[in-house]
KELOGU-433149 format. One record per residue (C-alpha): residue number from 1; y, x, z. Coordinates in nm, 4 decimals, padded with zeros to 6 digits. Layout:
BEGIN
num = NUM&Y = Y&X = X&Z = Z
...
//
This chain:
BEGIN
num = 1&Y = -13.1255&X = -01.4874&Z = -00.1864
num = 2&Y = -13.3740&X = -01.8287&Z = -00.1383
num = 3&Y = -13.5198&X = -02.0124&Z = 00.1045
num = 4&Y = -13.7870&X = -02.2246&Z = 00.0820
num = 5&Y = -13.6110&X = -02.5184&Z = 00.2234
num = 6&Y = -13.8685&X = -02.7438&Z = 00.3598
num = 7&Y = -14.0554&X = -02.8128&Z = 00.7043
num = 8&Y = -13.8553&X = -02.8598&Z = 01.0608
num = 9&Y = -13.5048&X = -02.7172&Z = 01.0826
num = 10&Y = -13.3644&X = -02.7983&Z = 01.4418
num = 11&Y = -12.9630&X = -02.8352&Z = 01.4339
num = 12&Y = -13.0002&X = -02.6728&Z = 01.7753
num = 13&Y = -12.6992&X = -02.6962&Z = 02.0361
num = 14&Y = -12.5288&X = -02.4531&Z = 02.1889
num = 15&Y = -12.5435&X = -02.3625&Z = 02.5626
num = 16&Y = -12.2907&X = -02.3178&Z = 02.7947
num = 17&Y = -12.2525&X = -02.1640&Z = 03.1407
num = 18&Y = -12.0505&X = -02.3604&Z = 03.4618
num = 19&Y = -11.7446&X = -02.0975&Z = 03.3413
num = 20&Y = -11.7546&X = -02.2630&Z = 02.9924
num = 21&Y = -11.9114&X = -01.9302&Z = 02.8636
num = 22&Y = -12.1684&X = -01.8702&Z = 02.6016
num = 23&Y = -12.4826&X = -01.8904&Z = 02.7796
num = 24&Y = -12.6930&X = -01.6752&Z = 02.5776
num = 25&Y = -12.9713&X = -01.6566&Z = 02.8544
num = 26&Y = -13.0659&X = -02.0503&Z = 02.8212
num = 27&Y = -13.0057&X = -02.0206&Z = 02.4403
num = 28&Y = -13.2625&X = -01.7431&Z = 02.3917
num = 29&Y = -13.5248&X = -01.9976&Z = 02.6070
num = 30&Y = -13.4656&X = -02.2281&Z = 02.4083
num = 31&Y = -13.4484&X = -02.0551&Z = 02.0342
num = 32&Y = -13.8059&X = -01.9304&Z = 02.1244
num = 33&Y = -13.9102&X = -02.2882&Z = 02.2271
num = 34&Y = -13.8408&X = -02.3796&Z = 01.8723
num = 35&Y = -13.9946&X = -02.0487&Z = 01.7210
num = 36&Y = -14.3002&X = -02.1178&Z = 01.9341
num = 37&Y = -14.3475&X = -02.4640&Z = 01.8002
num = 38&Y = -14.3441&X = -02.3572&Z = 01.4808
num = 39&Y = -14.0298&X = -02.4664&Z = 01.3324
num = 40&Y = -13.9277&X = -02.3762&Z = 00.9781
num = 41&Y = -13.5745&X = -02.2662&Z = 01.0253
num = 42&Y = -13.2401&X = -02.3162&Z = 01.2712
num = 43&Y = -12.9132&X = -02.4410&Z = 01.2198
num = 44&Y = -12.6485&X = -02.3120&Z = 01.3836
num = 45&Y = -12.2800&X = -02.4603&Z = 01.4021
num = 46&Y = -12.3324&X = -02.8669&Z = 01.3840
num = 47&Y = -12.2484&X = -03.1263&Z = 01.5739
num = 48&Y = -12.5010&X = -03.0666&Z = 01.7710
num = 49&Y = -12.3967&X = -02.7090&Z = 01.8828
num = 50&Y = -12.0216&X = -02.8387&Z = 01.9391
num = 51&Y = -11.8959&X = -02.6154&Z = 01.6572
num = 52&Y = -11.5479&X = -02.7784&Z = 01.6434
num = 53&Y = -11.5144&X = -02.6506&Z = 02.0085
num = 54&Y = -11.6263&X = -02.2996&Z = 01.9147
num = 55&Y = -11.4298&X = -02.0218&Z = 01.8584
num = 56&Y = -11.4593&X = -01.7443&Z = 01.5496
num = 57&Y = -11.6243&X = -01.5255&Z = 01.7861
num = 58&Y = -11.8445&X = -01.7650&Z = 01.9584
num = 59&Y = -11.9562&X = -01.8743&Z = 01.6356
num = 60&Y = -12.0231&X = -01.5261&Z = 01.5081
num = 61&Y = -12.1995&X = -01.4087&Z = 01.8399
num = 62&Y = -12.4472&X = -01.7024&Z = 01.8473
num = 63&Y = -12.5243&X = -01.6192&Z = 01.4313
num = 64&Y = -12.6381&X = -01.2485&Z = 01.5645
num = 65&Y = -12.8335&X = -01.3287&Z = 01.8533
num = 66&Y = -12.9958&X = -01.6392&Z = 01.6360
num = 67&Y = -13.0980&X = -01.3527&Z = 01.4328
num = 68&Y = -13.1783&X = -01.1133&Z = 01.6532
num = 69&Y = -13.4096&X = -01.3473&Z = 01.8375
num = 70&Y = -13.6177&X = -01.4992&Z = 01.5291
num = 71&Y = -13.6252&X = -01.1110&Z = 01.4047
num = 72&Y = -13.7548&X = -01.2679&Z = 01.0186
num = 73&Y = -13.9434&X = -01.5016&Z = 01.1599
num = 74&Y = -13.7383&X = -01.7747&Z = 01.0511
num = 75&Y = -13.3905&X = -01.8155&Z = 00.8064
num = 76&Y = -13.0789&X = -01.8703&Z = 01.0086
num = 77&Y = -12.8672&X = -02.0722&Z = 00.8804
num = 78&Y = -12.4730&X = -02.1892&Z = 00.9613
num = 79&Y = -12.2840&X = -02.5067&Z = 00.8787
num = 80&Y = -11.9919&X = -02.4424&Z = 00.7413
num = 81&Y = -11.7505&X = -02.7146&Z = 00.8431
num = 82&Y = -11.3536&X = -02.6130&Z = 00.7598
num = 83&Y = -11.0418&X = -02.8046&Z = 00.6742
num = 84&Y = -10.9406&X = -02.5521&Z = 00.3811
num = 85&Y = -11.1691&X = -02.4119&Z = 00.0701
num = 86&Y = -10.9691&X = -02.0300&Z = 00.1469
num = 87&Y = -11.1653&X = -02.1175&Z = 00.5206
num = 88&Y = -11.4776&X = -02.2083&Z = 00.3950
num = 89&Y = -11.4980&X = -01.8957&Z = 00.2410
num = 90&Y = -11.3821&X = -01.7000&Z = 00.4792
num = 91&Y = -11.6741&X = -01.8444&Z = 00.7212
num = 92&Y = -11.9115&X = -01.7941&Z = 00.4556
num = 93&Y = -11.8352&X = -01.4189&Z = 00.3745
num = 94&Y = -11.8653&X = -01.3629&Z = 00.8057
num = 95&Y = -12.1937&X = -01.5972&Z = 00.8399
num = 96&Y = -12.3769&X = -01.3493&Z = 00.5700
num = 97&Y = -12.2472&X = -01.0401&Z = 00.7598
num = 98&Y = -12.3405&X = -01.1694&Z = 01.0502
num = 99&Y = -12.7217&X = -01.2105&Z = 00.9296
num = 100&Y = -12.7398&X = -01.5605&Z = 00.8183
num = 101&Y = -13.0012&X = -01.6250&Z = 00.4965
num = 102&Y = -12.8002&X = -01.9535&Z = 00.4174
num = 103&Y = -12.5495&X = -02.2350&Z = 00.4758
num = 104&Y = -12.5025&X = -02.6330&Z = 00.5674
num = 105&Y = -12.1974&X = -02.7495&Z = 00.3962
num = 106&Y = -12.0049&X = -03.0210&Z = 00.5268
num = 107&Y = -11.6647&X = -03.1799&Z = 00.2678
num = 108&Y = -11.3846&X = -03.0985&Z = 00.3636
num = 109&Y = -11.2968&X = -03.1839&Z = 00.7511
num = 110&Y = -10.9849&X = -03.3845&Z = 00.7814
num = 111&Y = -10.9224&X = -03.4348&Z = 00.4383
num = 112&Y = -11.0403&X = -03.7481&Z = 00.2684
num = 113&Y = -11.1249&X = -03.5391&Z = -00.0459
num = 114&Y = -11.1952&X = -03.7218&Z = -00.3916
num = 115&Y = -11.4735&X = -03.6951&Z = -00.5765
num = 116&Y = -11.3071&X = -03.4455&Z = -00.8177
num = 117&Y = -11.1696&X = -03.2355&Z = -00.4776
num = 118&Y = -11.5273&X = -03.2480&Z = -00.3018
num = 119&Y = -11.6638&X = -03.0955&Z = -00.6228
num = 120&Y = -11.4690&X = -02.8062&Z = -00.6631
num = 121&Y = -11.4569&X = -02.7346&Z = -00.2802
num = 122&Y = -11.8738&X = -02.6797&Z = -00.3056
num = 123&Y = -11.8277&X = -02.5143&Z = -00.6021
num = 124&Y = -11.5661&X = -02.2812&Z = -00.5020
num = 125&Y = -11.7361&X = -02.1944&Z = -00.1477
num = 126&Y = -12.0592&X = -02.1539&Z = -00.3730
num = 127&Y = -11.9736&X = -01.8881&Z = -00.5888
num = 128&Y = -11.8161&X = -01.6988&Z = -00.3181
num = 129&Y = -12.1778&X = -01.6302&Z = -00.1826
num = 130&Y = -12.5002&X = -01.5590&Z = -00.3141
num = 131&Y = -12.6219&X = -01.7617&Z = 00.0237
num = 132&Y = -12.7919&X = -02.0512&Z = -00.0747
num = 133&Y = -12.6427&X = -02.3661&Z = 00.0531
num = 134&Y = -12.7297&X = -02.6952&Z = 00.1551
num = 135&Y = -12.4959&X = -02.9557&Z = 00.1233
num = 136&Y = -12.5012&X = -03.2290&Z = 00.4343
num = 137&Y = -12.4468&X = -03.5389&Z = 00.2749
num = 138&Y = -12.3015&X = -03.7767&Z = 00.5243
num = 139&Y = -12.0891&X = -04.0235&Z = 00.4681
num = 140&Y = -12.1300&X = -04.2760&Z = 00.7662
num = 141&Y = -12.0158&X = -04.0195&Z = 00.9986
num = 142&Y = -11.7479&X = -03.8333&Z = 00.7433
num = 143&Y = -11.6392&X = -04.0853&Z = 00.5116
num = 144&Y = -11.7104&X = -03.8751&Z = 00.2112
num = 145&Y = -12.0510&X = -03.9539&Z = -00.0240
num = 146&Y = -12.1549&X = -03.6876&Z = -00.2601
num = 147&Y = -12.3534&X = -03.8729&Z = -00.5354
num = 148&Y = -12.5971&X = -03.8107&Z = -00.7835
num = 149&Y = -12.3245&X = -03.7814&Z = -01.0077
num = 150&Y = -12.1243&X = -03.5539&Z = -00.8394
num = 151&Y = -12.4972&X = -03.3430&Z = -00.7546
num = 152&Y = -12.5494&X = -03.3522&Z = -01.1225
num = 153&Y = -12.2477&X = -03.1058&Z = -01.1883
num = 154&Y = -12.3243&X = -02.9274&Z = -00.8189
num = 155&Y = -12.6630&X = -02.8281&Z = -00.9455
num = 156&Y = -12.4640&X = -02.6045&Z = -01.2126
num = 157&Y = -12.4669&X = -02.3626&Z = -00.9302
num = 158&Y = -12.7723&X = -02.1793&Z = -00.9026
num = 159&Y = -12.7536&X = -02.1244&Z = -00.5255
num = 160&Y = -12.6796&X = -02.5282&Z = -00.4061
num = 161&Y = -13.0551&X = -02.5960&Z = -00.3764
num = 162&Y = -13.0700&X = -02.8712&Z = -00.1349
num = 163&Y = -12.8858&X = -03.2010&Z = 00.0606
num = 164&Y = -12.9050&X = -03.2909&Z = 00.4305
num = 165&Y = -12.9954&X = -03.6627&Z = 00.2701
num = 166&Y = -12.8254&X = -03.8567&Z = 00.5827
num = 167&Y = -12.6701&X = -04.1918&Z = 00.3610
num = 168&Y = -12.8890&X = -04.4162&Z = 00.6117
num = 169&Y = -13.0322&X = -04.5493&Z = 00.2454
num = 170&Y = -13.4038&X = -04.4578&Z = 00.2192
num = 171&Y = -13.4049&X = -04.5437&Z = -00.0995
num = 172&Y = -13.1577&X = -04.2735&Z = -00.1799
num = 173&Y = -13.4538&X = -04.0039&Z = -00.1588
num = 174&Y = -13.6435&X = -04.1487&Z = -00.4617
num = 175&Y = -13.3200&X = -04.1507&Z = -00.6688
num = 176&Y = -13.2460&X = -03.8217&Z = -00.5971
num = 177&Y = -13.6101&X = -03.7281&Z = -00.7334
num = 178&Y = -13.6081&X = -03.9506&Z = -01.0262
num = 179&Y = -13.3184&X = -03.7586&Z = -01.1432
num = 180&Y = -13.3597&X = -03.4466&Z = -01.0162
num = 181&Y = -13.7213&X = -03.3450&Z = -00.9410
num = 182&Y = -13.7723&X = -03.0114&Z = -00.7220
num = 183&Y = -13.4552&X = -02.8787&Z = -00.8065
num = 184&Y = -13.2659&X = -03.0760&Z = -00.5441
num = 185&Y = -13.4628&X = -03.0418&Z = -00.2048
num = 186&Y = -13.4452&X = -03.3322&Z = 00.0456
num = 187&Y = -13.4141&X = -03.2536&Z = 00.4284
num = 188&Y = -13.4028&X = -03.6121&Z = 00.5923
num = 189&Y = -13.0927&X = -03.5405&Z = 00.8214
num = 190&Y = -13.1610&X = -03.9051&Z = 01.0444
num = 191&Y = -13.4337&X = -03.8480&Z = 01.3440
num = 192&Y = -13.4855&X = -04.2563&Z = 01.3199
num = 193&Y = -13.6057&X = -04.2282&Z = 00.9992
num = 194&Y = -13.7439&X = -03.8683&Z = 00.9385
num = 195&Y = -14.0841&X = -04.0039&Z = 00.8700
num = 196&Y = -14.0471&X = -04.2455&Z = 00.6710
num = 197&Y = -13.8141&X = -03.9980&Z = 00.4680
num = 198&Y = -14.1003&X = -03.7577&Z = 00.4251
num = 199&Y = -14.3367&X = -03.9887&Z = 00.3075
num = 200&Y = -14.1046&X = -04.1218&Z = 00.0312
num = 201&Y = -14.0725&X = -03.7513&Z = -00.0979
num = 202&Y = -13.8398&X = -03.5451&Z = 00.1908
num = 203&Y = -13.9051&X = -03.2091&Z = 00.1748
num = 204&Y = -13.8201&X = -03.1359&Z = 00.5438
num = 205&Y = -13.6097&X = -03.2566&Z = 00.8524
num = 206&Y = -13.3112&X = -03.1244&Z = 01.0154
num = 207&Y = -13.3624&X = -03.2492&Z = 01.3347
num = 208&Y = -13.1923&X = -03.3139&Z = 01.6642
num = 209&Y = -13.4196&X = -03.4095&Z = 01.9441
num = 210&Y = -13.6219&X = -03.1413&Z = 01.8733
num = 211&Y = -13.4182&X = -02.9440&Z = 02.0635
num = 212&Y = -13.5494&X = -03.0901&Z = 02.3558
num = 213&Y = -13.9125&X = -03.2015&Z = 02.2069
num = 214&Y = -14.0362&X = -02.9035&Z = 01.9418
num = 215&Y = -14.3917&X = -02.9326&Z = 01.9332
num = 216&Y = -14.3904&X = -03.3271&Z = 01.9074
num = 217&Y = -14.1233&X = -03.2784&Z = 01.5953
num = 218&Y = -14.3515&X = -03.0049&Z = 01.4185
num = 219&Y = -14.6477&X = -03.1804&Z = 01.4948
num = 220&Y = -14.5050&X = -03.5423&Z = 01.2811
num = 221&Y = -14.4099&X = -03.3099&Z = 01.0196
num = 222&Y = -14.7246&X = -03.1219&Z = 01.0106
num = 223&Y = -14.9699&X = -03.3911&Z = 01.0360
num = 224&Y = -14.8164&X = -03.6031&Z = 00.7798
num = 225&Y = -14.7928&X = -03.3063&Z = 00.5451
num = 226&Y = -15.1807&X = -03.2661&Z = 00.5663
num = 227&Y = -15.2353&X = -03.6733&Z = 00.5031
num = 228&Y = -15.2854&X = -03.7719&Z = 00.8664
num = 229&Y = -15.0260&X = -04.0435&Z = 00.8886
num = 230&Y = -15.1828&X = -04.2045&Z = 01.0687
num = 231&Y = -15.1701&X = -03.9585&Z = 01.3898
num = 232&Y = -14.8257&X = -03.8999&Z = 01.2800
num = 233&Y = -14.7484&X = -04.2270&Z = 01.3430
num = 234&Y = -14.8637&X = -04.2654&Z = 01.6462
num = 235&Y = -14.6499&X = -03.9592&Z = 01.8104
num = 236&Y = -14.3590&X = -04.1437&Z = 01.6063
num = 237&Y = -14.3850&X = -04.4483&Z = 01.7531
num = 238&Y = -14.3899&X = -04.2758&Z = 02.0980
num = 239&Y = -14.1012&X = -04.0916&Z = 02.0035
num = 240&Y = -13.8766&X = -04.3296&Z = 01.8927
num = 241&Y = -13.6767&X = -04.4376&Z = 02.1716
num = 242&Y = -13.5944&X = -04.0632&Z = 02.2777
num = 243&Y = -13.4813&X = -04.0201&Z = 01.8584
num = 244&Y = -13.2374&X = -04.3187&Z = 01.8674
num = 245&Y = -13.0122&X = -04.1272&Z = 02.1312
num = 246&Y = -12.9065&X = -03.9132&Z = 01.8190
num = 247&Y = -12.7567&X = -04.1752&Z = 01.6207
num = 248&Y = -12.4920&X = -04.2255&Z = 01.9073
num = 249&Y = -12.1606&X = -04.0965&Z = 01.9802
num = 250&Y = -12.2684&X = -03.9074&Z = 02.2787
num = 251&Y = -12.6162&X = -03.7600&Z = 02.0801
num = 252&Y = -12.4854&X = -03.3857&Z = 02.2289
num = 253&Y = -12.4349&X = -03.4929&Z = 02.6150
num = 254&Y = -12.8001&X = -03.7076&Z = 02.5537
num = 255&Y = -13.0081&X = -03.4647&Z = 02.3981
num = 256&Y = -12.8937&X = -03.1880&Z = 02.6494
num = 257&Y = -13.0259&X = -03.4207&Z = 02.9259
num = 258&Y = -13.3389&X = -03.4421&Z = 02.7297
num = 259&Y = -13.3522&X = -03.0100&Z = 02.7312
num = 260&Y = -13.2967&X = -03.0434&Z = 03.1023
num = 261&Y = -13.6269&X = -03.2454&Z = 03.1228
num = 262&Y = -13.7751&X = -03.0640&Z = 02.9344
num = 263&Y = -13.6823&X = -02.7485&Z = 03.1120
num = 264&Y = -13.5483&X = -02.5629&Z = 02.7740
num = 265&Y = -13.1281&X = -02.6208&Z = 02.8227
num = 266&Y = -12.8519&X = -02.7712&Z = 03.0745
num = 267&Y = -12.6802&X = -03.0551&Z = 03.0359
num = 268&Y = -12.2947&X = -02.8354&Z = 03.0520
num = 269&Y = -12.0897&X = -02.9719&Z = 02.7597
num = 270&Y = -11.7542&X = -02.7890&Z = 02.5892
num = 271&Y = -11.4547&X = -03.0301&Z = 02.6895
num = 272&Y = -11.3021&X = -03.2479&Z = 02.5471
num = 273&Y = -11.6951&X = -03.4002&Z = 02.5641
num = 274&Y = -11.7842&X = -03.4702&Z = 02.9371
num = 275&Y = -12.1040&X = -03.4864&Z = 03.1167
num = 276&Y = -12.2473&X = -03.8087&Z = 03.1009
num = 277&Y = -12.2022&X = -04.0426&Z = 03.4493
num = 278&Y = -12.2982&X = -04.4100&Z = 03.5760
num = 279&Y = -12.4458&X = -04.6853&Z = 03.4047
num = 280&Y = -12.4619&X = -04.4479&Z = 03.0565
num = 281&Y = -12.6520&X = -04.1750&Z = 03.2671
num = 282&Y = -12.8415&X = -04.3891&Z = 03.3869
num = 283&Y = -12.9954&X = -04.5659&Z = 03.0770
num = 284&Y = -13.0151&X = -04.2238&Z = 02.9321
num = 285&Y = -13.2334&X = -04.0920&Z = 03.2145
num = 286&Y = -13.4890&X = -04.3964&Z = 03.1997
num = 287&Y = -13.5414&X = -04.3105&Z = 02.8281
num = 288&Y = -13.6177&X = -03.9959&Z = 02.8792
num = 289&Y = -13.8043&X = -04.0260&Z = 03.1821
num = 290&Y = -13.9988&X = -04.2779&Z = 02.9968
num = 291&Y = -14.0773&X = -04.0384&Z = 02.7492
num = 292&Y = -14.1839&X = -03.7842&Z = 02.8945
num = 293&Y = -14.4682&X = -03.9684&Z = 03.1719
num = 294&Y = -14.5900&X = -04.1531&Z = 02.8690
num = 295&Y = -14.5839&X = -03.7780&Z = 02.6134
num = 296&Y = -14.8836&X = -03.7927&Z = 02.4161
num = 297&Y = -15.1322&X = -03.5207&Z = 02.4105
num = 298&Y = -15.1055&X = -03.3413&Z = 02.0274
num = 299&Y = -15.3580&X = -03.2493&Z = 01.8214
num = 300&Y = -15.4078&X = -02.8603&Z = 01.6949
num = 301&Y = -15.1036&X = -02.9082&Z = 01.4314
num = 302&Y = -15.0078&X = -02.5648&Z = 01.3691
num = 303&Y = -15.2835&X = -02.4211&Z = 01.1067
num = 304&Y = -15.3260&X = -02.7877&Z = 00.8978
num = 305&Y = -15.3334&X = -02.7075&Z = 00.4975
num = 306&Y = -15.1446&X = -03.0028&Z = 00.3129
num = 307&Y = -15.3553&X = -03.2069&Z = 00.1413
//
């Protein structure tokens, strides 16, 4: 199996009725939102769709009906985030049954895993599965870097083709090309700097406030792919603000008030997260509301050849 692991990939969240059910009604709305806009691909099973709150099931349900609704359209693709290599697996083995055309790897969860350890547990998971995998490199948030070294003996593996690149280091993108060329693809996995990752090389973004804000996302993607940075630019700056509420602790209860603006989700969170209330809510709302009466008008993005 490939994919062609470039363009827009929303890490989309997952939706919830007032009974703390699977709402598969909103989710649908807002999967074709995203297929509508044009994206490239969807995530399933981040932090963004609460996956440590999911169950097996729940997990396996939203895979199918992720399928079912792109219909080939686009790959679906799960994160894979377990505390054992036996559950990676396991996870792995169920998210190809269940449809899936690839996999986001986190390191291990829990377990501060050594270089040696986070090695073997890609590797391992990896030749389990013909999937091909992307490994989310993040250590701000999980403590655990995967370097260019440590890439140099991953890339053994025919089917780990790509990196969420989310170090925070822009520089890190050129690195990984002046080692690696094409055979490592780059998805910039930071909304505050997904532009400036794809004009130093990024092959894509796996984004977050595209959940609430497709066609903007596609559009910065789209336009600078065809050389008009300069348009790009301008729907960046604009966007902005609304991006820097994913790079907080509470980017799931923000960017599920932005869907509720935007009419494509609810704001119903999986406990232990709660709704967000006072002062917080507040801010939130201005940003958003901010956002959207100043949303600029696109340009025809959709059929642009790259340059």
């Amino acid at each position: 199996m490939n994919i062609d692991w470039k363009g827009v990939m929303p890490a989309v969240t997952t939706k919830f009725t007032n009974e703390d059910t699977l709402d598969l009604d909103m989710f649908e709305v807002n999967i074709n939102a995203q297929l509508e806009a044009g994206v490239h691909g969807i995530i399933l099973g981040g932090t963004l769709g609460e996956a440590s709150t999911l169950s097996d099931t729940e997990k396996r349900v939203l895979v199918k009906k992720t399928v079912e609704i792109a219909n080939g359209r686009v790959p679906v693709v799960m994160n894979i985030a377990e505390q054992t290599t036996k559950g990676a697996i396991a996870a792995a083995a169920k998210a190809k049954e269940d449809g899936a055309k690839g996999l986001m790897m986190l390191p291990p969860m829990r377990y501060n895993a050594g270089d040696r350890e986070t090695v073997v547990y890609f590797k391992e998971v990896a030749k389990s599965t013909d999937l091909p995998i992307m490994v989310y490199n993040n250590p701000v948030d999980y403590k655990i870097e995967v370097t260019l070294d440590m890439f140099e003996e991953l890339l053994k593996v025919d089917n780990i083709q790509a990196v969420k690149e989310s170090t925070r280091d822009i520089s890190n993108i050129t690195r990984i090309k002046n080692r690696f060329g094409n055979r490592l693809k780059i998805l910039s996995g930071v909304d505050t700097l997904a532009l400036e990752s794809l004009m130093m090389g990024a092959d894509g973004w796996v984004a977050g406030l595209v959940d609430a804000f497709p066609t903007e996302t596609v559009a910065i993607y789209e336009l600078q792919r065809a050389g008009r940075i300069t348009e790009a630019l301008e729907i960046y700056r604009w966007f902005l603000p609304l991006l820097e509420l994913d790079i907080n602790a509470k980017l799931v209860q923000n960017i599920k008030l932005a869907e509720v603006a935007t009419g494509i989700g609810t704001e119903n969170v999986r406990a232990p997260r709660l709704p967000l209330i006072g002062e917080e809510r507040k801010r939130v709302l201005e940003i958003i509301d901010k956002g959207l009466k100043t949303r600029p008008v696109l340009p025809e993005y959709k059929e642009l050849n790259a340059v």
